[in-house]
C-alpha positions in Angstrom: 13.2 2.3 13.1 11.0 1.8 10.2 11.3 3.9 6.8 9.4 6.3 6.2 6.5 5.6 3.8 7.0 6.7 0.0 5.0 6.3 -3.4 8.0 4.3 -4.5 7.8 2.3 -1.5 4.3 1.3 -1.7 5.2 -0.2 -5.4 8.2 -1.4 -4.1 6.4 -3.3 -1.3 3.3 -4.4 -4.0 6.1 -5.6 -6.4 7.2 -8.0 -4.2 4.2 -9.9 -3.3 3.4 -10.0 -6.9 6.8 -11.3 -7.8 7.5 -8.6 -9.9 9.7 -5.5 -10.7 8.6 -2.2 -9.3 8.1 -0.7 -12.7 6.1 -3.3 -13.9 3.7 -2.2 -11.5 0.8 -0.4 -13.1 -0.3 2.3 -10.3 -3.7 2.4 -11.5 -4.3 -1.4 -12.1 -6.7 -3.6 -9.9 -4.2 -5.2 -7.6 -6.5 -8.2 -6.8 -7.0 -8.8 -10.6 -3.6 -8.9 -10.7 -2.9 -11.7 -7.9 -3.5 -10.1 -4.9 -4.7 -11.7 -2.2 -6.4 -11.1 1.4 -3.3 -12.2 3.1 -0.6 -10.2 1.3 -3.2 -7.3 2.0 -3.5 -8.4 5.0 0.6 -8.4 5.6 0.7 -4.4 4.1 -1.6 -3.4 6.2 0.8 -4.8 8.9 3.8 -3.2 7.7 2.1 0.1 6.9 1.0 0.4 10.2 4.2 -0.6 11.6 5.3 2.8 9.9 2.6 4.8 11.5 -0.1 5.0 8.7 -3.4 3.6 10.2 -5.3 1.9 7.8 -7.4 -0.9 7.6 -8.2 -4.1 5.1 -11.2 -3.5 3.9 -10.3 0.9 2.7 -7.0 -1.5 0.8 -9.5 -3.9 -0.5 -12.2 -1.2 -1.3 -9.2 0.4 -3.8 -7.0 -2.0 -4.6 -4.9 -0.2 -6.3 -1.6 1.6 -5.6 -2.4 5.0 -6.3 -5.7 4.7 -4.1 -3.6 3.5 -1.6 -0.9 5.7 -1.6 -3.6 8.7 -1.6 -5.1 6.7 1.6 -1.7 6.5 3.3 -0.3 10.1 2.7 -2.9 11.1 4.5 -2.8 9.4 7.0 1.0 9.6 7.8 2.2 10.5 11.3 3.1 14.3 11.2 0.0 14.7 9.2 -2.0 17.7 9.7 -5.1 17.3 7.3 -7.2 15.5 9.6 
């Protein structure tokens, strides 16, 4: 069973693939200024749908950034009744 998605998890899961600490993640920074790439998108999009958000590449790489895409993936969590 997967875990259940979380605003600390999407850092968490940024951090990693930017080699760095979950607090020195900067929720509002551009995340492909910051190193990342199509693939490591790519790979989120993989695991976050694995969780049961649907999203897609190109909303992550329209807003790369982790509090866009945590606003994108609340919303679109399973359970979810806003649309």
């Amino acid at each position: 069973m997967c875990e259940p998605l979380t605003l600390d998890g999407v850092r968490a899961a940024v951090a990693e693939l930017l080699y760095q600490e979950p607090s020195a993640v900067d929720d509002g920074a551009d995340l492909l200024a910051e190193g990342l790439d199509s693939v490591r998108i790519l790979s989120l999009v993989e695991r976050w749908r694995q969780n049961g958000a649907q999203v897609s590449f190109l909303e992550l790489a329209e807003r790369p950034t982790v509090a866009a895409w945590w606003l994108l993936l609340s919303a679109r969590l399973p359970g979810d009744d806003r649309g």
